[in-house]
N, C-alpha and C positions, 0 to 999 in steps of 0.2 A: 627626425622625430621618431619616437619609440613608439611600438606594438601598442604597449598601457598609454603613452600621453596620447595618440589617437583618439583608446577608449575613453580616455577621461573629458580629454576636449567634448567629445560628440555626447557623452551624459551632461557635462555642466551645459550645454544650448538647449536643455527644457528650462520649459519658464520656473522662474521662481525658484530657482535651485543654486547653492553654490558651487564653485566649479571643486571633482570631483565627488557628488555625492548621487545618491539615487533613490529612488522609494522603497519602500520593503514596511513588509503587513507586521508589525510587533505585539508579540506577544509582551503587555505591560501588567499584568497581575491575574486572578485567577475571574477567567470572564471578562476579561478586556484585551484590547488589541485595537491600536491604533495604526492609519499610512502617516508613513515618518519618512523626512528625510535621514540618509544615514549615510558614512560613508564608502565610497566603492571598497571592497573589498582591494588589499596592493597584495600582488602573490611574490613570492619567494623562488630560490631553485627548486626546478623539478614538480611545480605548480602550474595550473593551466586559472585561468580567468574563464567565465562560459555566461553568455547572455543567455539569460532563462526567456524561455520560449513558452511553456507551458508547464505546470507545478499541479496534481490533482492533491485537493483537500482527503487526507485521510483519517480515518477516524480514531485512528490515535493521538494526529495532531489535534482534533476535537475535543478529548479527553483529557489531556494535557495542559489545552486554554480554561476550558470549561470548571479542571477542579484543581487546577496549580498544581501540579505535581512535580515541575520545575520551579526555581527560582526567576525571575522575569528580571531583566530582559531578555528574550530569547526572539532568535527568527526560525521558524519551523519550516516544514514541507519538504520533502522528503522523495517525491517523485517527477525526478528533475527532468527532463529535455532542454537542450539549447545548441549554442553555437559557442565554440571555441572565438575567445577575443583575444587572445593575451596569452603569451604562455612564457614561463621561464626557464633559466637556464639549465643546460641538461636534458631538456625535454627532449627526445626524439621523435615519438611515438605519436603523438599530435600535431597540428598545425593549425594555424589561423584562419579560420572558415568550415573547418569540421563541423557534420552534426553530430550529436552526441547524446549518450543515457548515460547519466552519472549515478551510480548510488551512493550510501553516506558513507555505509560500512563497508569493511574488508578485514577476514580473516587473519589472522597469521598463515595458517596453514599446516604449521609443525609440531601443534601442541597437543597438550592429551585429548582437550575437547574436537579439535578439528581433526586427528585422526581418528577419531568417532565420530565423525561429521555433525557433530555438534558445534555448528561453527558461531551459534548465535550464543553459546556460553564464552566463547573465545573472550580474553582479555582485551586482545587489539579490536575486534570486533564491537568491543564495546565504545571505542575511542571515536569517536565521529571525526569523518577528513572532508565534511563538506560545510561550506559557512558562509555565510553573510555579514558579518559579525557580532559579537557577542561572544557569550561559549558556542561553541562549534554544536550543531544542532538538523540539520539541512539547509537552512538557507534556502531553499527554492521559493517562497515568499517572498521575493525581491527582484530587480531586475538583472542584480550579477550574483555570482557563488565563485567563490576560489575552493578547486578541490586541490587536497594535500598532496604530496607523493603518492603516498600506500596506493589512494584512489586512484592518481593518473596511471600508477602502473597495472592495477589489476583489477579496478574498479569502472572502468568508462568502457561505452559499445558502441561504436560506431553505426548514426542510424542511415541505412541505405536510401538512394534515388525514390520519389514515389512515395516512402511510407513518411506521414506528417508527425510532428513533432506530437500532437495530442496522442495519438495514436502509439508514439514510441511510449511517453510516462506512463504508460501501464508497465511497464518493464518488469518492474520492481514490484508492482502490488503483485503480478503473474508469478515472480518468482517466489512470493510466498503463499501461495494460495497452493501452486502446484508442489512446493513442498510439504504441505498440510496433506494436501490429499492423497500423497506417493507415502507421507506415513501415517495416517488412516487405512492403507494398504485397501484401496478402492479396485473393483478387479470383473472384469466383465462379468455379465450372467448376473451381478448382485442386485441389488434394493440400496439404495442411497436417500436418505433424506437432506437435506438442506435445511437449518433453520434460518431464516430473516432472508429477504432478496434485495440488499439493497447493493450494492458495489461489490463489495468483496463477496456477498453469496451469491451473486450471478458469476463471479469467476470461477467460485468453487464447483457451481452446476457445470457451464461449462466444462472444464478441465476435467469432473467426475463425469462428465458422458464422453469423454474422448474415450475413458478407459473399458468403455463398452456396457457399462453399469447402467441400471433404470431409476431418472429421477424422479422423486418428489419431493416438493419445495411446500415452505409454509411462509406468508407474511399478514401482515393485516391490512395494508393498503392494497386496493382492487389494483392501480396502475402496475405497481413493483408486478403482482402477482400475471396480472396479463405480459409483460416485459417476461419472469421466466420463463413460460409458454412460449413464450416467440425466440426464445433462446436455451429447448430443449427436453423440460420441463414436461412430464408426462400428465402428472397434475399439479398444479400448484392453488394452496387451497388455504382459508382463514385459520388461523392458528388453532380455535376450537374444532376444527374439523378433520384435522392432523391426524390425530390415534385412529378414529374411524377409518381415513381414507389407506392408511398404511397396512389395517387389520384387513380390509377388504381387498388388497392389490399381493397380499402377503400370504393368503392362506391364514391368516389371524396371528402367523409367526411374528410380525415383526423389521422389521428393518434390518438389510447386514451392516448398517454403520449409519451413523447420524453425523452430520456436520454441524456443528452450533456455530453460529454467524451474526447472534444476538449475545450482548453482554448483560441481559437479565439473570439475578442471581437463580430463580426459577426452576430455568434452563437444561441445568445440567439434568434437575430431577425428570423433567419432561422429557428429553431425550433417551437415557436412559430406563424411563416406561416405555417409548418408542422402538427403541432396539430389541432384538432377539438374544436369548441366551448365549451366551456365546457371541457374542456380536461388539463391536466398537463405535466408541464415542470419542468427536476431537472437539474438543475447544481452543477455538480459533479466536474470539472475540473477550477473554478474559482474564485482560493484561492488566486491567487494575489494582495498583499496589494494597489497597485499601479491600478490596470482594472478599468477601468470607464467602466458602461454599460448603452446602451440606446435602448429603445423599441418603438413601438407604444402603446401609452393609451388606445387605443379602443382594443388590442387582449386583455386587464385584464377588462378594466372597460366597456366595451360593452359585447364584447364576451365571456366573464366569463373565461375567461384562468387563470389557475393557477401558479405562478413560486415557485419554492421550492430550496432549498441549503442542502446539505446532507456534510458536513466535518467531516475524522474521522474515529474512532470505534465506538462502544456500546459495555459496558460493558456484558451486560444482554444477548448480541450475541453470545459471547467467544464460549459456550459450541455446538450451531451451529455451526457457522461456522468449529470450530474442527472436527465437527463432519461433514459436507460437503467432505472436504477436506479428511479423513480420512478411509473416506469407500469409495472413490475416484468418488464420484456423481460426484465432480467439476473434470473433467480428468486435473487438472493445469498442471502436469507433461508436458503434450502437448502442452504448452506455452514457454516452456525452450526452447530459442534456443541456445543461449550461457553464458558459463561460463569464467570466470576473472581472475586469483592471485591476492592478494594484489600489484604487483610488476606492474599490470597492468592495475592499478586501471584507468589512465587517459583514457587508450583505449577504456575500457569497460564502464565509461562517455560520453565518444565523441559517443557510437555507443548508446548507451540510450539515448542521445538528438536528435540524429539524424540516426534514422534506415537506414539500408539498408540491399541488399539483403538477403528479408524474415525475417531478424530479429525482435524478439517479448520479451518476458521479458530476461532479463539481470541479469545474478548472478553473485555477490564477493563469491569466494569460498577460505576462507585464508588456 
């Protein structure tokens, strides 16, 4: 008996299931998402099978469900850990039993964008090589993923003895945050603000005090805002209290860079009142196709303010960030506050759109 009819015997002995199929959270139209049975993913040469272990909701995938921005059906989730089940022909590089961090994407590596290390304009980059099925999308929403080729070869990280699979899917949200904040050009001695603390802006705090810089963070829930403090945070303070607390810690200058971590159209304008002349702005949270943004001309073209966009990973991060995460610099563990089943997938949705009590990253554990 083969590697896959193993896996597929051992999914069809849940109840209720036909043989070969498994659960996965579906995205079915905009604002809905149903647990469906679906079938196992079957991989091809040079493709590995990976039991998902743990999946964190991201807030793109939120935005995606939330205002349809794809066509449905789709299986999303994006920040994979699991175990290698399955693998096909040609594979060398893996085996059956491996733990693993898969991401979706991967570069080319040879073209005009990725010799600018613009690897998230890259063509092939754009092609997703992780799925569940459907169009290729992540897949981590489910209890298997077949990653493509491109992925087995230079997309998967092996996760070490000791570190948990929760712990490793941060991988991926780490490699983009620490690429946001490597081009924000964040730099000891500075003033850093954070805007929002919810998941992705406690990685940015952290990763922004590695490089020896002083935080302050802004949210409006008391919890997040006690959470940045306890991970760095010099003050972190209600968003009305923001410009104050920065004029006072600043000599009245200002911020040397602002982090936006909120996708409020607002945003930009507040940051940019935030910042110093001369000083930088990244917007990190405003990926939607549909945001209109508008500024004053004089904080760019008088006062020399800078605005920057960080979307994404970076390939050339991978081996940081693993490595962040891995000797446990980044304590992410300390971000978990709750875990999902597939069976509950819409609940653990509704509380990642919309936080409450102290809640902060959110995992699918299938």
């Amino acid at each position: 008996m083969s590697t896959m009819d193993t896996v597929l015997d051992r999914v069809a002995t849940a109840p209720v299931r036909a043989a070969g199929q498994m659960l996965a959270g579906v995205y079915r139209g905009p604002g809905r998402v149903a647990t469906e049975h679906v079938p196992v993913p079957e991989i091809g040469d040079g493709e590995v099978l990976i039991r998902v272990a743990a999946c964190g909701i991201c807030g793109t995938d939120i935005k995606k469900i939330q205002h349809g921005f794809v066509a449905a059906p789709q299986i999303f989730g994006h920040e994979v850990a699991g175990t290698v089940v399955a693998t096909g022909r040609g594979v060398s590089r893996w085996k059956t039993g491996d733990r693993v961090v898969s991401f979706h994407h991967v570069p080319c590596g040879q073209c005009f964008y990725c010799e600018r290390r613009l690897f998230s304009q890259c063509a092939a980059y754009k092609k997703v090589g992780l799925t569940a099925g459907f169009d290729p999308n992540g897949g981590g929403f489910a209890e298997f993923v077949r990653a493509m080729p491109w992925i087995v070869e230079r997309g998967m990280v092996e996760i070490p003895a000791g570190i948990s699979f929760e712990e490793a899917s941060f991988i991926e949200p780490v490699n983009t945050c620490l690429k946001a904040v490597e081009k924000a050009r964040v730099a000891e001695g500075e003033t850093a603000v954070v805007m929002g603390q919810g998941p992705v802006g406690l990685l940015l705090l952290m990763l922004a005090r590695l490089t020896g810089a002083t935080l302050i963070t802004s949210d409006p829930t008391p919890e997040r805002r006690a959470a940045s403090e306890r991970f760095g945070a010099v003050a972190a303070v209600d968003p009305s209290r923001l410009a104050a607390e920065v004029k006072a810690r600043t000599d009245g200058r200002g911020a040397d860079v602002v982090l936006v971590a909120v996708p409020f159209p607002a945003a930009l304008t507040d940051a940019l009142a935030l910042v110093r002349p001369g000083g930088r702005v990244l917007l990190f949270a405003q990926n939607d196709p549909h945001l209109q943004l508008e500024f004053p001309a004089a904080a760019v073209g008088v006062e020399e303010k800078e605005i920057y966009g960080s979307y994404s990973a970076a390939v050339d991060r991978q081996e940081e960030s693993a490595r962040l995460v891995f000797s446990r610099k980044l304590p992410v563990a300390g971000m978990i506050t709750h875990r999902f089943p597939l069976e509950a997938f819409e609940e653990a949705l509704t509380l990642a759109a919309r936080p409450k009590n102290g809640s902060l990253k959110v995992l699918i554990t299938p």
